[in-house]
TORSE-71393 format. One record per residue: x, y, z of N, C-alpha, C in turn; residue number from 1; chain. Coordinates in steps of 0.1 Angstrom, whole numbers, always signed. Each point is the difference from the previous one (the first is absolute). Example, Ala and Ser with C-alpha at 12.3 -4.5 7.8 and 13.67 -1.06 7.14 Angstrom:
BEGIN
((+132; -57; +78); (-9; +12; +0); (+9; +12; +0); 1; "A");
((-4; +11; -7); (+9; +11; +0); (-8; +11; +8); 2; "A");
//
This chain:
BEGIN
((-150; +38; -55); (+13; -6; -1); (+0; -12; +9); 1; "A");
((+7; -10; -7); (+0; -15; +13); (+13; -2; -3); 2; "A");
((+2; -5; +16); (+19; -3; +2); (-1; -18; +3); 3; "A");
((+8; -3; -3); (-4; -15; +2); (+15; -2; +1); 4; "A");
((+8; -8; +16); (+9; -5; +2); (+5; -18; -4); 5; "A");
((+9; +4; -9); (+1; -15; -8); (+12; -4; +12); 6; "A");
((+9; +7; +5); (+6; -9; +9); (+16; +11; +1); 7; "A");
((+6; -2; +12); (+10; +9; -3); (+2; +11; -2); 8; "A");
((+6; +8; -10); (-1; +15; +1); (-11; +4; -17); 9; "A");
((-5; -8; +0); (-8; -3; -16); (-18; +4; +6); 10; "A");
((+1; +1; -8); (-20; +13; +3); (+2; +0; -20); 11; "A");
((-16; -5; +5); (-8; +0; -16); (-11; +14; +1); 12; "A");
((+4; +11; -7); (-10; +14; +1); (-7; -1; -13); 13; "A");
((-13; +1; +5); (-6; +0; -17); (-11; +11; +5); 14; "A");
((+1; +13; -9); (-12; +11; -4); (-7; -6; -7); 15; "A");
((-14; +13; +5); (-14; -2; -1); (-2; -7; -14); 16; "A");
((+7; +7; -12); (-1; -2; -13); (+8; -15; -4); 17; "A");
((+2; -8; +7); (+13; -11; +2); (+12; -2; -8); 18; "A");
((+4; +16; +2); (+16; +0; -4); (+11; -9; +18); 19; "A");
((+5; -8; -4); (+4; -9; +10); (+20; +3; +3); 20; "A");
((+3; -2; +8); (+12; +1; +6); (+5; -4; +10); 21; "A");
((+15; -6; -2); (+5; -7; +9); (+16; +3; +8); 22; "A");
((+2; -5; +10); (+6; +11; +9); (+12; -18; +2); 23; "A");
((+11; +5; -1); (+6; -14; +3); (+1; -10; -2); 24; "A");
((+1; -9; -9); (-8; -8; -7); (+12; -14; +7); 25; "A");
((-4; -8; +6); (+13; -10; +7); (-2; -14; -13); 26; "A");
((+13; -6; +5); (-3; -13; -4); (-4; -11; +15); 27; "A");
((-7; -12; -5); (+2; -11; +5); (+11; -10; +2); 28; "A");
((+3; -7; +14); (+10; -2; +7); (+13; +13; +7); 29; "A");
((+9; -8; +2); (+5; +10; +10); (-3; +0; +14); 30; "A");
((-9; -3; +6); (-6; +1; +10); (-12; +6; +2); 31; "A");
((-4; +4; -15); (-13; +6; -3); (-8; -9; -6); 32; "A");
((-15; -2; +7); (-11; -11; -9); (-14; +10; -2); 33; "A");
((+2; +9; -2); (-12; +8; -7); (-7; +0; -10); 34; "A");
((-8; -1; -5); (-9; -5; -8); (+11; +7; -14); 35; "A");
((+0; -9; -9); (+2; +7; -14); (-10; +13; -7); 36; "A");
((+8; +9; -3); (-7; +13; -5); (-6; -10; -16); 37; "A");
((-6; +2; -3); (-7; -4; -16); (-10; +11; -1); 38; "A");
((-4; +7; +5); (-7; +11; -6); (+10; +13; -14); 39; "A");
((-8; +2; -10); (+8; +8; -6); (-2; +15; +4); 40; "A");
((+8; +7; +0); (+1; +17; +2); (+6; +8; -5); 41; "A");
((-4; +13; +1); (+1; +8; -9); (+18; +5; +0); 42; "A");
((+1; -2; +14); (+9; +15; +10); (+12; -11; +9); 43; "A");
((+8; +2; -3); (+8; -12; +20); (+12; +11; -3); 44; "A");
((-3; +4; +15); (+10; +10; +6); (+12; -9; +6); 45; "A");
((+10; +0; +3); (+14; -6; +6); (+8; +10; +4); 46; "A");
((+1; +0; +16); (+4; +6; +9); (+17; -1; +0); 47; "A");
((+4; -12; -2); (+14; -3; -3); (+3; -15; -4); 48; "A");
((+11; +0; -5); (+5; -13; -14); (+5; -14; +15); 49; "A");
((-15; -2; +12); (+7; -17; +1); (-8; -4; -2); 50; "A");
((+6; -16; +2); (-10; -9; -8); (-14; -6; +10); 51; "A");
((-2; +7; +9); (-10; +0; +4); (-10; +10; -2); 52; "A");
((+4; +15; -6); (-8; +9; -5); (-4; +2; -13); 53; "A");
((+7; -5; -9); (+4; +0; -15); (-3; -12; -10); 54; "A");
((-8; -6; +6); (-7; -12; -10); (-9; +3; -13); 55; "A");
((+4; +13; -4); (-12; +2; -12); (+0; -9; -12); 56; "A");
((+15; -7; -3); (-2; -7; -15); (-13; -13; +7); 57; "A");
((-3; -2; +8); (-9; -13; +1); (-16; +7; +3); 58; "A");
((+4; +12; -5); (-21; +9; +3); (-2; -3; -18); 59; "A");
((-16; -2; -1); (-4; -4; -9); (-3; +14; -11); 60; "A");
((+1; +1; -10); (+3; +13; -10); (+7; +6; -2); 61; "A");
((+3; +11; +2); (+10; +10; -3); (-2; +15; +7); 62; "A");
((-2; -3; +12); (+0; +14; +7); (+11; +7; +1); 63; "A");
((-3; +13; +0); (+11; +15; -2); (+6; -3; +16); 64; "A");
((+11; -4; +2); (+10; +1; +10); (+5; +10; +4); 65; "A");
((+0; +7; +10); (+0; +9; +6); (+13; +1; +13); 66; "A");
((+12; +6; -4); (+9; +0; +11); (+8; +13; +4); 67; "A");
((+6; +4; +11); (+8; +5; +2); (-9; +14; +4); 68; "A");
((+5; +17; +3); (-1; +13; +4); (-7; +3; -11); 69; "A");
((-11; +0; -7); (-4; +4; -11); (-12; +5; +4); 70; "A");
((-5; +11; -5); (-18; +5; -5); (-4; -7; -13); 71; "A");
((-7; -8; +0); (-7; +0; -8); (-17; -4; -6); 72; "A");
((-6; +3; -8); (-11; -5; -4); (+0; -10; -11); 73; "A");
((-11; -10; +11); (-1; -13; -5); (-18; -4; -5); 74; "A");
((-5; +1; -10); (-15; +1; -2); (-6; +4; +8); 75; "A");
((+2; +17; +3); (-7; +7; +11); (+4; +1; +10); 76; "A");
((+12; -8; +2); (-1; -2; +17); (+11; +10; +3); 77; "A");
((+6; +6; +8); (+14; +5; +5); (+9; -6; +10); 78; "A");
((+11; -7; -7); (+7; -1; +10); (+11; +6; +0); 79; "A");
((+7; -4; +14); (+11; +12; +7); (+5; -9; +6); 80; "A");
((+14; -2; -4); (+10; -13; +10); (+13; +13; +6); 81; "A");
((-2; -5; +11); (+11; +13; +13); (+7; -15; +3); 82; "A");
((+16; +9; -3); (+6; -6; +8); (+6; -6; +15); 83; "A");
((+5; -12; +5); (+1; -5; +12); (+12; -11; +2); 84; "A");
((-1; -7; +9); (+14; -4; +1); (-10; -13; +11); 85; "A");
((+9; -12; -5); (-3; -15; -1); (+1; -5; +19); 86; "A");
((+8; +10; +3); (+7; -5; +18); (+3; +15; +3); 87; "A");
((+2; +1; +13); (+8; +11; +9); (+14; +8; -2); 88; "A");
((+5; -7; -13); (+11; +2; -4); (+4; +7; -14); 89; "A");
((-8; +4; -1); (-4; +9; -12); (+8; -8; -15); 90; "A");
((-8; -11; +2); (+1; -15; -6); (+11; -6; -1); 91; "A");
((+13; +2; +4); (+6; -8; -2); (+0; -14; +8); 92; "A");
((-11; -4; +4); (-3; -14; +1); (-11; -6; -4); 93; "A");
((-10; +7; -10); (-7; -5; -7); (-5; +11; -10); 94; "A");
((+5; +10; -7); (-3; +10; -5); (-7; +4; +1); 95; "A");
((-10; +6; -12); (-8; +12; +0); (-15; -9; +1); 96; "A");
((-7; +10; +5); (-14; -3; -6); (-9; +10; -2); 97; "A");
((-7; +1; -10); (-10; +10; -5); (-18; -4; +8); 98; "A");
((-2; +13; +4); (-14; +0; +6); (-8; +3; -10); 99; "A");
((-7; -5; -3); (-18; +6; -13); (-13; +6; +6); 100; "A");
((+1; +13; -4); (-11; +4; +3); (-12; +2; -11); 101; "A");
((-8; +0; +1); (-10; +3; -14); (-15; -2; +5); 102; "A");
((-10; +7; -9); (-16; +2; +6); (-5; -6; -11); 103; "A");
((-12; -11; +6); (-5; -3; -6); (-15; +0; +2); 104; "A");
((-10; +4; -9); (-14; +6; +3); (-2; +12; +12); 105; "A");
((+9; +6; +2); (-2; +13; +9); (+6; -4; +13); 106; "A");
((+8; -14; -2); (+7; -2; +20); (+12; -5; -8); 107; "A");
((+10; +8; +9); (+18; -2; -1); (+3; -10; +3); 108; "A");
((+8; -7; +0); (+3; -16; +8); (+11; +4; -7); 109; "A");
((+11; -5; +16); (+17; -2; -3); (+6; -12; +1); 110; "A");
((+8; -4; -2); (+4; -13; +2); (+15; +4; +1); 111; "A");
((-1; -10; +15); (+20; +3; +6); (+11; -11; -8); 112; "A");
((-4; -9; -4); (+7; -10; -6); (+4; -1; +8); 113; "A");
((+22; -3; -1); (+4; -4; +16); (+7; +9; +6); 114; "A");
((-8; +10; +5); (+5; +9; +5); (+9; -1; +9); 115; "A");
((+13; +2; +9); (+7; -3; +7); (+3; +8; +8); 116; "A");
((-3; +12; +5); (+1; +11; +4); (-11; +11; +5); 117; "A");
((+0; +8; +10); (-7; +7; +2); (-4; +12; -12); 118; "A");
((-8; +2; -3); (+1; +13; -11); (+6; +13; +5); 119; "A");
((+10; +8; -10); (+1; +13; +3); (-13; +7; +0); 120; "A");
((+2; +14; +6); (-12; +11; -7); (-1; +6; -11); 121; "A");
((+14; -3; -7); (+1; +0; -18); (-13; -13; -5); 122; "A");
((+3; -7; +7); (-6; -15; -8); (-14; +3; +4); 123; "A");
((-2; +3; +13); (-12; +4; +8); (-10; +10; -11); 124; "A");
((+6; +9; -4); (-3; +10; -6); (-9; -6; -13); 125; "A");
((+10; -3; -8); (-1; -5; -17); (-9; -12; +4); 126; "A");
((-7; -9; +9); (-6; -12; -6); (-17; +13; +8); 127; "A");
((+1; +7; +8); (-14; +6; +6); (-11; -4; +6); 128; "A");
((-5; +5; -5); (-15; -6; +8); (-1; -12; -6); 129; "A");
((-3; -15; +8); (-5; -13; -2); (-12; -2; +0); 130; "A");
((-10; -8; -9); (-12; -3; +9); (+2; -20; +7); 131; "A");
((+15; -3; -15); (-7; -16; +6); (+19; -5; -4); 132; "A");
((+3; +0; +14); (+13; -5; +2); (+5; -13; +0); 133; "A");
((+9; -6; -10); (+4; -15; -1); (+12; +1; +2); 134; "A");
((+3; -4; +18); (+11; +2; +7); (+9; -15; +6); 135; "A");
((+9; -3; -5); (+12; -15; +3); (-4; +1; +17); 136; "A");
((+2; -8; +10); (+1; +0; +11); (+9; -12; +8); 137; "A");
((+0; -9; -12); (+13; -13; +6); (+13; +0; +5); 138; "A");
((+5; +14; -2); (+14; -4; +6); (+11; -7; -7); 139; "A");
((+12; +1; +6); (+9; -11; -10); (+0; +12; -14); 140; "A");
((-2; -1; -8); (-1; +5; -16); (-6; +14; +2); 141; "A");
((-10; +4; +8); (-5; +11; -1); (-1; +2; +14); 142; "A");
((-8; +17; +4); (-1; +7; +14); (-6; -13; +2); 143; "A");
((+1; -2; +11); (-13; -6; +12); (-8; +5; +5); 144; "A");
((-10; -12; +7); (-14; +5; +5); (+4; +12; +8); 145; "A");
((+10; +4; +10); (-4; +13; +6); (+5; +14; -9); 146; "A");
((+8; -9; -9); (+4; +16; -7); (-11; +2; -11); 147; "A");
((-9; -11; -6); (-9; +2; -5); (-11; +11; +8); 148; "A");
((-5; -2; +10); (-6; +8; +6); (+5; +17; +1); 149; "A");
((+14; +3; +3); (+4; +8; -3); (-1; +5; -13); 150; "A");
((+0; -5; -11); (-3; +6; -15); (-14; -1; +1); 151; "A");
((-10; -2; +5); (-12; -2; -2); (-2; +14; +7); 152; "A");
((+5; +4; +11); (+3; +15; +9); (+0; +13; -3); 153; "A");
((+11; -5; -15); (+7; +10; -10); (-13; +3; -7); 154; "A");
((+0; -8; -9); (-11; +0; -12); (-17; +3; +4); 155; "A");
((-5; -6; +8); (-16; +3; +6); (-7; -1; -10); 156; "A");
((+6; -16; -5); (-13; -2; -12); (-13; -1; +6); 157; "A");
((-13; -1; -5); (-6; -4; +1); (-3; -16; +5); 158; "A");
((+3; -7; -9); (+0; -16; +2); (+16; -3; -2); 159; "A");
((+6; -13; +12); (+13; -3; -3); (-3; -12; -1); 160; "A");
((-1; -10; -14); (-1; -12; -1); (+16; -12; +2); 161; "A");
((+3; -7; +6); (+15; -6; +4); (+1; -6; -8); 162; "A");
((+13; -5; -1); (+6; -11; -16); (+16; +1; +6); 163; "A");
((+9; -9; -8); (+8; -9; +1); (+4; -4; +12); 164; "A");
((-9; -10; +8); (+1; -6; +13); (+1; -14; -3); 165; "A");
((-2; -6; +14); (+5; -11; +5); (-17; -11; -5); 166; "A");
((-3; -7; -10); (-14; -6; +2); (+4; -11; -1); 167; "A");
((-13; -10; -2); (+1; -17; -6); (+6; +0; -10); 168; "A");
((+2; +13; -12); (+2; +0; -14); (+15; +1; +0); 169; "A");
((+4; +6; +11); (+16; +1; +0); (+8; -1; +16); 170; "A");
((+8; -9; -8); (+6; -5; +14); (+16; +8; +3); 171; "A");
((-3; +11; -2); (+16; +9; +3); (-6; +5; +14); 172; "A");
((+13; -1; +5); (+0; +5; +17); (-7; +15; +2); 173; "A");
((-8; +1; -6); (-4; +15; +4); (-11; +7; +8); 174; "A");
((-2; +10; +4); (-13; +4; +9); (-14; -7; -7); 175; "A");
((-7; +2; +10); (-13; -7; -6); (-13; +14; +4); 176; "A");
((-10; -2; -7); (-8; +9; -1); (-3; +5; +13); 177; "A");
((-2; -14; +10); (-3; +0; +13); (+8; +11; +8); 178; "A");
((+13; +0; -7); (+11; +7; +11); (-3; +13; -4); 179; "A");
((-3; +4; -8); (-4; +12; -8); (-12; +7; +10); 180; "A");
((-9; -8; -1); (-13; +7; +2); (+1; +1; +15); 181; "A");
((+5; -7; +9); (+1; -3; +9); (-6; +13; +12); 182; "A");
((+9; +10; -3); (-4; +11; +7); (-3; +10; -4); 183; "A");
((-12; -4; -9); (-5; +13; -15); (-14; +0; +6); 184; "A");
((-5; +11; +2); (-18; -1; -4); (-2; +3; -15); 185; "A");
((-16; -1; +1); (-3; +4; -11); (+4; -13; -13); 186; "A");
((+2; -13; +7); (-2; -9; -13); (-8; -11; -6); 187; "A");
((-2; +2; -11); (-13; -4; -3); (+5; -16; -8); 188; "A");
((-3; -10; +4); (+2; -15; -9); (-12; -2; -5); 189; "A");
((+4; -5; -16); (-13; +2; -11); (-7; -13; +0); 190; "A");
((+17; -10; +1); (-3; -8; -3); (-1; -8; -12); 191; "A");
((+6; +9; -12); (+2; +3; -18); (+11; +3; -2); 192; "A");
((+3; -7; -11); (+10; +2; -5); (-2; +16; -6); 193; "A");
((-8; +6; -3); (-7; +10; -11); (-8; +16; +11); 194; "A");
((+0; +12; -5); (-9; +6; +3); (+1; +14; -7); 195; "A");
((-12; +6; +0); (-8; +11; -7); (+5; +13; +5); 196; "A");
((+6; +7; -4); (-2; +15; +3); (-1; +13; -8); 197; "A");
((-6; +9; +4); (-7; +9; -8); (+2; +16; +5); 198; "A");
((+3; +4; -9); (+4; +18; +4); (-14; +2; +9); 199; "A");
((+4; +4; +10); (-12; +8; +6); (-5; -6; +14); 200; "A");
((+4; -15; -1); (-6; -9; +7); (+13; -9; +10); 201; "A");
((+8; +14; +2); (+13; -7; +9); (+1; +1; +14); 202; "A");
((-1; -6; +10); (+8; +0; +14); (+6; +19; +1); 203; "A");
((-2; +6; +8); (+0; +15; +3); (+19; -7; +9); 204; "A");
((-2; -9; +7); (+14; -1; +7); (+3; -12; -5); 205; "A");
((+11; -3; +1); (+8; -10; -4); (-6; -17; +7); 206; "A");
((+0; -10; -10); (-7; -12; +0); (+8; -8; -4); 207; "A");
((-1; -9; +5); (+21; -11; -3); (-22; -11; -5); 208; "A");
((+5; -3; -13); (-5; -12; -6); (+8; -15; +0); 209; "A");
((-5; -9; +6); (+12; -12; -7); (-9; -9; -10); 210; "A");
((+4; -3; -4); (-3; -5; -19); (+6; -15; +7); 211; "A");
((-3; -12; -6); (+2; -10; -3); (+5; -3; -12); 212; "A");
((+15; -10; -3); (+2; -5; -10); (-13; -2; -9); 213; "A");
((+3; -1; -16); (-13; -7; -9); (+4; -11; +0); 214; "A");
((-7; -13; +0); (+0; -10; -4); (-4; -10; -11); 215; "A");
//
């Protein structure tokens, strides 16, 4: 399976057999300059209805849209959207937001979308064992870098790759990767937008990856 960070809370997952999928699909402008998605796919998951997560009419084809607290199966694959909440306020300042969990080629990968909140042990529970965690860390809109680390505490994925932060690609006031990793061991810069992982072949303890925008 290869994860490839297109920018934001958006990850391009494509299995061995290249069924492909997309996690947040943004537009350009707004304060966002990330490369345009133009790859077609099978799958785009949407965590919640803003217009920075919800850009699917401009993905190329007709992929099965995927939203909300649902199980289901999508060309083999399983997904599981658990419910969550947007801010600390059990949304009423930015509503809800759904987490996606789902395995693909034999390794789980969850994606927090914009998580805003510490997880319960209800929530703790239902998403389980991680191997490859795609956790918000910017602040403002979602937990920040230290409460990210705190969900990173909770969960003990294996790999915690960062996403919706502060980069060149986006100029919103928010944490930056730097502030993130700052007091982390264990992290590895690839240097890629992109990387490989394989049931069998994971970090025994937890590994904060940072991914580079694609360009």
């Amino acid at each position: 399976m290869k994860v490839k960070w297109l920018g934001h809370a958006s990850f391009l997952i494509s299995s061995d057999i290249g069924t492909k999928i997309i996690t947040d699909p943004y537009p350009q402008g707004g304060g966002l300059s990330y490369v345009r998605v133009n790859e077609t796919v099978d799958i785009a998951i949407v965590s919640h209805d803003h217009f920075d997560h919800n850009n699917v009419s401009s993905l190329p084809g007709r992929p099965e849209v995927i939203t909300g607290s649902v199980t289901k199966n999508v060309k083999g694959i399983q997904f599981k959207g658990i419910f969550s909440y947007h801010d600390e306020s059990e949304g009423k300042e930015r509503g809800t937001n759904t987490i996606f969990c789902l395995s693909v080629d034999g390794v789980k990968l969850c994606h927090l979308g914009d998580l805003g909140h510490r997880l319960d042990k209800e929530q703790i529970d239902e998403i389980g064992n991680v191997d490859i965690l795609l956790i918000p860390i910017g602040g403002v809109f979602t937990i920040d870098a230290k409460m990210a680390g705190s969900v990173i505490d909770d969960l003990k994925p294996k790999v915690a790759i960062p996403m919706h932060c502060k980069t060149p690609k986006c100029n919103w006031p928010l944490n930056t990767i730097e502030d993130f990793v700052t007091d982390k061991k264990n992290v590895s810069n690839i240097n890629s937008s992109e990387i490989e992982f394989q049931a069998g072949k994971l970090p025994q303890t937890t590994e904060i990856v940072v991914l580079e925008p694609a360009s």
